[in-house]
KOLMAR-796747 format. One record per residue (C-alpha): residue in one letter; x negated, y, z negated. Coordinates in steps of 0.02 Angstrom, whole numbers, padded with zeros to 5 digits, always signed. Each point is the difference from the previous one (the first is absolute). Example, Ala and Ser with C-alpha at 12.3 -4.5 7.8 and 13.67 -1.06 7.14 Angstrom:
2
a-00615-00225-00390;s-00069+00172+00033;
END
This chain:
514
x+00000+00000+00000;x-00067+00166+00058;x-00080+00122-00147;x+00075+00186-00009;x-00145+00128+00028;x-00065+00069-00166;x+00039+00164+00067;x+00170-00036+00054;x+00040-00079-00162;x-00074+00166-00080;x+00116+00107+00078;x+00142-00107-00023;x-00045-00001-00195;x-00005+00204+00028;x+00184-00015+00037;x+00087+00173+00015;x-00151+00092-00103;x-00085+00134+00106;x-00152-00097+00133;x-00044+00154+00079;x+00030+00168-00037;x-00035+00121+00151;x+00078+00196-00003;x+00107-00031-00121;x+00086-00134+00070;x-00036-00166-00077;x+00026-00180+00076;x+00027-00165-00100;x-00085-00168+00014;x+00146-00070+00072;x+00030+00166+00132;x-00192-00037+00064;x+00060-00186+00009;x+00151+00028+00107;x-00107+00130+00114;x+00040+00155-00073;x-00125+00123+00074;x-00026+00164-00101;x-00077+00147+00073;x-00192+00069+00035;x-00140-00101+00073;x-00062-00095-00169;x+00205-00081-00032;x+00026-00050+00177;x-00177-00091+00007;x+00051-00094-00156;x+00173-00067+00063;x-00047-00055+00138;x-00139-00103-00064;x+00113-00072-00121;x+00105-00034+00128;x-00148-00079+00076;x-00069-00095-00164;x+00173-00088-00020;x-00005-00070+00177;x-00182-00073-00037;x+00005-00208-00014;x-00065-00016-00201;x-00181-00028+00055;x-00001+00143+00080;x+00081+00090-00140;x-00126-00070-00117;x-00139+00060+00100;x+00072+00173+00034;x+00048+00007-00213;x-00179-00036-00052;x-00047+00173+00050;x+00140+00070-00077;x-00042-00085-00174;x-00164+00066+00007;x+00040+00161-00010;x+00152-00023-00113;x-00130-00086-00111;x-00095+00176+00009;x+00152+00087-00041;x+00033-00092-00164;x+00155-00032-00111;x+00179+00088+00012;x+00060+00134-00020;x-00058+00052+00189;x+00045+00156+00063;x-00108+00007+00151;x-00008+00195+00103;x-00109-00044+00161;x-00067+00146+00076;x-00118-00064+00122;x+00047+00010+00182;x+00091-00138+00075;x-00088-00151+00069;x-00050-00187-00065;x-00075+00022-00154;x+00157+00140-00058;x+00123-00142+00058;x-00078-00142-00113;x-00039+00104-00165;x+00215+00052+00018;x+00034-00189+00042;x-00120-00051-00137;x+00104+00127-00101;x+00141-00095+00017;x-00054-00168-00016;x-00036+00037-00155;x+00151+00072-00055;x-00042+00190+00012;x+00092+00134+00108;x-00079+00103+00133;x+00000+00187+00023;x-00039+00073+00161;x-00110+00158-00023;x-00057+00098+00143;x-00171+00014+00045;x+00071+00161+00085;x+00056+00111-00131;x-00088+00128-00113;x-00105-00063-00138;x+00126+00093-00120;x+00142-00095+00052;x-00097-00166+00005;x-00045+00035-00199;x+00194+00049-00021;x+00073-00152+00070;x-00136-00119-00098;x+00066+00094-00140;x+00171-00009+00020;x+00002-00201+00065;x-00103-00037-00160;x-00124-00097+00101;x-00105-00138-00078;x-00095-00032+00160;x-00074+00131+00140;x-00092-00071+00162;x-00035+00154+00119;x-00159+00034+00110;x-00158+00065-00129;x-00019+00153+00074;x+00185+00049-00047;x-00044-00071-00183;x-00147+00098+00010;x+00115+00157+00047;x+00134-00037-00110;x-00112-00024-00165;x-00071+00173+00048;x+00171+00092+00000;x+00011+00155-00109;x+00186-00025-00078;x-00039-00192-00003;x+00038-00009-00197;x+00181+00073+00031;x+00032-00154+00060;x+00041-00157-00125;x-00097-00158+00088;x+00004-00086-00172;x+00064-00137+00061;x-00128-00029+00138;x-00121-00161-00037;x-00076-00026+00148;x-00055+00084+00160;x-00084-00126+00157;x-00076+00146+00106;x-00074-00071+00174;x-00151+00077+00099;x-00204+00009+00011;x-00090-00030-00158;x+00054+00121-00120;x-00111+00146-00091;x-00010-00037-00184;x+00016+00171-00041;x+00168-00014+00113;x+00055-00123-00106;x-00037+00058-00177;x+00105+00151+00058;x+00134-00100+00070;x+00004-00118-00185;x+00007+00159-00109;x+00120+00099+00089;x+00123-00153+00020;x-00027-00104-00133;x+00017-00165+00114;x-00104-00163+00028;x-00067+00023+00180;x-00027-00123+00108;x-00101+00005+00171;x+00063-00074+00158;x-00108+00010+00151;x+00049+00040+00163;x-00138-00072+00107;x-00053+00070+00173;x+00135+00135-00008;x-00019+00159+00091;x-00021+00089-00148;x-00144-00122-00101;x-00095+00006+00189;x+00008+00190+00003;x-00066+00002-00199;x-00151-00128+00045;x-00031+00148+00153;x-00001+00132-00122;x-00106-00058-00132;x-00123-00070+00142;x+00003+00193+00063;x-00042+00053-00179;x-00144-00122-00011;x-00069+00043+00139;x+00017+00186-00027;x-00090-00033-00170;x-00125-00080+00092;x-00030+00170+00121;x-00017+00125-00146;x-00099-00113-00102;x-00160+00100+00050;x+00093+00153-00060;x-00009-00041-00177;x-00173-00074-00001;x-00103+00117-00146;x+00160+00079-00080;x+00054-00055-00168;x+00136-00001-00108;x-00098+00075-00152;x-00049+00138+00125;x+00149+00035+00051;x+00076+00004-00143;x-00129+00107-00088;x+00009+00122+00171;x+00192+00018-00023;x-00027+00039-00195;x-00123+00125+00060;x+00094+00086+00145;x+00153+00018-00146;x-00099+00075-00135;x-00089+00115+00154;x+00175+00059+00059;x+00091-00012-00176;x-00131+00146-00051;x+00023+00101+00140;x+00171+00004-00007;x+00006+00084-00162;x-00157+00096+00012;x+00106+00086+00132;x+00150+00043-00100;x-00091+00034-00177;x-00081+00157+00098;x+00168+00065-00012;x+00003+00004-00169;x+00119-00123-00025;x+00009-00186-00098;x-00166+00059-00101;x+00076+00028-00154;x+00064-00158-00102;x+00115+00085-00092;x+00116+00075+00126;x+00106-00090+00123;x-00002+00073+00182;x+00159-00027+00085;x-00026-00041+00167;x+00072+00135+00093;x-00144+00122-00104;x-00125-00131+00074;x+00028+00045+00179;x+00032+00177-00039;x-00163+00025-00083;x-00089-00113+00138;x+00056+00108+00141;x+00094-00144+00089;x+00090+00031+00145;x+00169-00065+00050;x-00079-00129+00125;x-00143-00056-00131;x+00110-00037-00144;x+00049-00194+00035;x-00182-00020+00009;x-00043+00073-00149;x+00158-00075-00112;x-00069-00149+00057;x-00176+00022-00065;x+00106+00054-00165;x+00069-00191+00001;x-00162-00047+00048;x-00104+00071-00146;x+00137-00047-00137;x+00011-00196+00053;x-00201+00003-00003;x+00024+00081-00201;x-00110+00157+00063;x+00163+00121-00048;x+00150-00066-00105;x+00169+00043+00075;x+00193+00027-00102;x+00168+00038+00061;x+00038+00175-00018;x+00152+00002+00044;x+00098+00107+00114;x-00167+00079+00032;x-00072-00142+00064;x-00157-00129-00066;x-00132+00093-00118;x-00179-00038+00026;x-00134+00003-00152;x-00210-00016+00021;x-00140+00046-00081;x-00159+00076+00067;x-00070-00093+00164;x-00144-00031+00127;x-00104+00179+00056;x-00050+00006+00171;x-00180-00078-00062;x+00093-00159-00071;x+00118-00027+00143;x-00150+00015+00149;x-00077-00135-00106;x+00134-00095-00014;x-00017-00023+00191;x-00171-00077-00012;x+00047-00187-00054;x+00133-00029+00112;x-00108+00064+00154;x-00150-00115-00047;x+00117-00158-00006;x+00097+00051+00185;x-00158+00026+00047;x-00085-00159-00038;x+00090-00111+00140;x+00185+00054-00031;x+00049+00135+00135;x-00108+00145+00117;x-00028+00153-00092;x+00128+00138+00096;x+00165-00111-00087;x-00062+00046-00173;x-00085+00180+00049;x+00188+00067+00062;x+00059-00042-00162;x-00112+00085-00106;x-00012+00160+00132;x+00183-00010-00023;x+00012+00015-00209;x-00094+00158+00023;x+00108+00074+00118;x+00155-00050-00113;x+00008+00181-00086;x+00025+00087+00179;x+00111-00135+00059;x+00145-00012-00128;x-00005+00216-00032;x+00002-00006+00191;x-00152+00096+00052;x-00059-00145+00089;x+00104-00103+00144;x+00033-00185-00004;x-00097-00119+00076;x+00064-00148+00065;x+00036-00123-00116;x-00127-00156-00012;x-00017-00184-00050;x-00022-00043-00151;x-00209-00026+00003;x+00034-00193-00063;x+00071-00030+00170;x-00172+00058+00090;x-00075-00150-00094;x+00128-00117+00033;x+00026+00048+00184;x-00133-00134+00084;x+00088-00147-00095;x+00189+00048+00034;x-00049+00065+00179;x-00078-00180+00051;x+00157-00096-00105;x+00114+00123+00083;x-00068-00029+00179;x-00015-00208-00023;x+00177-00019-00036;x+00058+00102+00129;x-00112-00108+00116;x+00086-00143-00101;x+00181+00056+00049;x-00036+00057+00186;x-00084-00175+00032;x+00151-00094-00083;x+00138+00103+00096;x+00081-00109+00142;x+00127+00114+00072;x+00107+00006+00073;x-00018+00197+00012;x-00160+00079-00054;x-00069+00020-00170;x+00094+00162-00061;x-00127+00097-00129;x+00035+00151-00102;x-00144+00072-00091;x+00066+00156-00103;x-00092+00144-00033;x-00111-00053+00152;x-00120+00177-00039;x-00076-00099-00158;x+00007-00161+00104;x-00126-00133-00019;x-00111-00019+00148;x-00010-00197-00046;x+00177-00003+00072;x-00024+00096+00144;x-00146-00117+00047;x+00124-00127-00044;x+00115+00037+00104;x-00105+00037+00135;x-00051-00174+00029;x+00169-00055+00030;x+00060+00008+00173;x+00081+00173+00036;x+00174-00058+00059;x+00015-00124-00146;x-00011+00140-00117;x+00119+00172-00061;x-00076+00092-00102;x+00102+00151-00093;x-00059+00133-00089;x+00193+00043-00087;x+00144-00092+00007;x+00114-00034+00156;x+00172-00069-00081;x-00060-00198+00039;x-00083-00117-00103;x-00195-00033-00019;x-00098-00171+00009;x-00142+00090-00102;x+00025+00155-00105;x-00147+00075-00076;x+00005+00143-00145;x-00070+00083-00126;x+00123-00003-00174;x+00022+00184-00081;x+00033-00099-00153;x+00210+00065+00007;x+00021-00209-00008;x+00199+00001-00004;x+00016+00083+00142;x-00144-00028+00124;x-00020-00184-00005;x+00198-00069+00027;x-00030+00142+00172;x-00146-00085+00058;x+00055-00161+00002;x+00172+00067+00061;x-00125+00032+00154;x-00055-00199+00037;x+00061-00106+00114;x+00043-00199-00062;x-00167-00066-00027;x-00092+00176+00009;x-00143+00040-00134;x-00033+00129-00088;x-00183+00065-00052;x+00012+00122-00117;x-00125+00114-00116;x+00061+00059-00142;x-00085+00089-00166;x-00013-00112-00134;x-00114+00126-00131;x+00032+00149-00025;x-00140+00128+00074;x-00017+00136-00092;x-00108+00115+00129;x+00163+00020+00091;x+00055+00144-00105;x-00137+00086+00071;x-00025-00045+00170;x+00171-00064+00021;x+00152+00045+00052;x+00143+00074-00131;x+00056-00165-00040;x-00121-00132+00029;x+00024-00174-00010;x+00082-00072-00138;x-00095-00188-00037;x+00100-00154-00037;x-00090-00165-00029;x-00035-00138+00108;x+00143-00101-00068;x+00137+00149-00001;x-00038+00001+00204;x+00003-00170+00000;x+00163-00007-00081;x+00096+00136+00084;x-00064-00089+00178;x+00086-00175-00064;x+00158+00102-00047;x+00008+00091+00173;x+00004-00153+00102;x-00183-00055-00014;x-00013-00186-00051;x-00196-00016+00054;x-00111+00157-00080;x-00172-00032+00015;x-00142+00109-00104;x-00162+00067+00069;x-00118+00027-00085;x+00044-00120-00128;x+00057+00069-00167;x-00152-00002-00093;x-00115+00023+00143;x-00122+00162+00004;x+00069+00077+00146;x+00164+00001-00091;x-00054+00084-00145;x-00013+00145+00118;x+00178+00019-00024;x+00073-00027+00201;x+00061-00177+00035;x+00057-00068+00162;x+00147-00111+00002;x+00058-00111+00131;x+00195-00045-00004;x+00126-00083+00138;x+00150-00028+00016;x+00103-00128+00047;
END
């Protein structure tokens, strides 16, 4: 006498009680047995392999179940509330089926929808078990208002992709308080593109390695003490000639600051900034005074002796192997101009890069060029390799050499955007994270990369040779993070945190997407 499939039996046992739940609408055991077909791609895939499981002769059942038990032996005891938010295909099919052999129900997520309303729906099915793509769990354990959201009931989350990041998943544990479980997705289109990527990054590695040879991290980091201390002294050489935060026991309000200064209109974000500048480094103190604004105290400073000496260390350490001479000289020609420049006697010059960057400019040039070289050589078509480089003035010549060597009709290369998308995007970060890196990736096509270099220390010297604002730091791992959350599953480090060229405070990261 012929055995019932385990799986038909299971959804026989499931009897009226919600099978699959997909946009509300939910679908018994029995309704899937008797060919009920609910909507979206995910439902309709599982009917009709039911359909086709309880058609199989038992040995072909068996065969076809011992899949499914697998991964209903990965999913564990009842209760099972299963939300499946990877794509549909195979392995989506058999973890729902697996679902409900073993006596769970199904929800269909979509892959689709907004990371918010993926965490809302979790929430509000009081899902035990997650399986979704890792770069989406990767996104979603990023999200800002993710602790609105109650996912206490969530046990277990089966993400599938390359080899995940540990870092990616310590971040994905805390924030969602799960067991995860890897599943790998062999020689898809996205684990081929991530083995390209970090074979570009090697190789890149490889090309600047020369760059680095002499520097180290001791000497850079005594350099960047040096330059701070150098520019921290200036800074408030150049406002205590006023007369002003010299006396301990009076507060300055900062309006009197700029008054007694001489600062003009255009100068003051500059020199508010040094204000912020000299109270996080504990050289003034500052208090909220109110409606008048933040009060500044100090004590007697630097003279003009003290503060050209305090030049001296800082210029034997560039000068022994770091960077050439001029990147450091413009700085220090440019703290004795300050006085004239912020009273306006003396115009604005153009604003500079921070003097760090002149050492680290060999080493991100040659990474900078190698993956581009990486990404031309990779691209198959079928239209030519579209390239923006932004702010092409301050471009790299690395890329243009690049570029060069491809073949001139397999290559666009844009200077500003055109409304389309980008295989390659290249920029340099102002450090406004929120809103610059979701744009730039906004600008990629499906599979494009991203190369971009971004401050990760703050440089100081910038309030002098810099523009008003400067660039605002974040660390390696902040860039990282906001790069996951924009889309980014694959981020990519160079140098590597740690590394000497990265203490210079500019890091280049390489990102796709899928």
């Amino acid at each position: 006498m012929p055995t019932t499939p385990a799986l038909v039996s299971a959804l026989r046992e499931l009897g009226d009680r919600p099978a699959v739940v997909a946009d509300g609408r939910a679908i018994s055991g029995i309704g899937l047995l008797l060919g009920v077909s609910p909507p979206g791609g995910l439902p309709r895939a599982l009917a009709r392999r039911v359909a086709e499981h309880a058609a199989l002769p038992p040995s072909a059942a068996r065969a076809a179940e011992q899949r499914l038990r697998y991964w209903a032996g990965v999913l564990g005891t009842p209760p099972i509330r299963h939300t499946v938010l990877h794509p549909v295909g195979d392995l989506a099919v058999d973890l729902a089926l697996a679902t409900l052999l073993a006596g769970g129900t199904v929800h269909c997520g979509d892959p689709e929808q907004r990371p918010e309303q993926q965490l809302a729906a979790v929430a509000a099915d009081r899902t035990t078990h997650l399986s979704l793509p890792s770069a989406l769990l990767w996104r979603l354990s990023r999200q800002p208002g993710l602790a609105a959201h109650d996912l206490g009931a969530l046990r277990l989350v089966l993400h599938i992709g390359p080899e995940p990041r540990q870092e990616d998943v310590y971040a994905a544990v805390d924030a969602l308080g799960a067991v995860l479980a890897h599943v790998r997705a062999p020689d898809s289109n996205a684990e081929a593109a991530d083995r390209r990527l970090r074979a570009d990054a090697e190789s890149a590695s490889a090309a600047a390695w020369k760059h680095s040879i002499g520097v180290t991290a001791e000497q850079v980091r005594d350099f960047g003490a040096q330059l701070d201390r150098a520019v921290l002294a200036a800074l408030l050489h150049t406002l205590q000639q006023s007369g002003v935060l010299t006396d301990p026991a009076r507060g300055y309000p900062e309006a009197e600051v700029l008054a007694a200064a001489m600062v003009t209109p255009a100068q003051r974000p500059r020199v508010v900034r040094w204000l912020d500048a000299l109270a996080r480094r504990g050289l003034i103190s500052r208090q909220d005074g109110g409606a008048q604004g933040p009060v500044f105290r100090g004590e007697p400073g630097p003279g003009a002796a003290e503060v050209r000496e305090a030049w001296r260390p800082a210029v034997e350490t560039w000068t022994d192997g770091l960077g050439p001479a001029a990147a450091l000289d413009r700085v220090r020609r440019g703290a004795l101009r300050l006085p004239r420049l912020i009273s306006g006697e003396e115009a604005p010059r153009p604003a500079a890069s921070p003097v760090r960057r002149a050492a680290a400019r060999g080493y991100l040039g040659a990474a900078l060029g190698a993956l581009v070289r990486g990404t031309a050589e990779a691209h198959k078509g079928p239209g030519p390799l579209r390239v923006l480089e932004l702010d092409p003035e301050d471009g790299e010549p690395a890329v243009a050499r690049a570029l060069a060597a491809r073949p001139r009709q397999n290559t666009e290369h844009h200077p500003a955007p055109d409304g389309g998308r980008y295989d390659l995007v290249l920029a340099t970060a102002t450090g406004r994270t929120a809103e610059e890196v979701p744009a730039l990736v906004r600008l990629l096509s499906p599979g494009g990369r991203l190369l971009l270099l971004a401050p990760t220390t703050e440089q100081l010297d910038l309030l002098i040779t810099g523009d008003a604002h400067g660039l605002a730091a974040r660390p390696a791992e902040h860039w990282r993070a906001a790069l996951a959350a924009a889309g980014c599953p694959t981020v990519l480090t160079l140098p590597e945190d740690g590394h000497p060229m990265g203490l210079l405070g500019q890091q280049l990261f390489a990102a796709r997407v899928d």
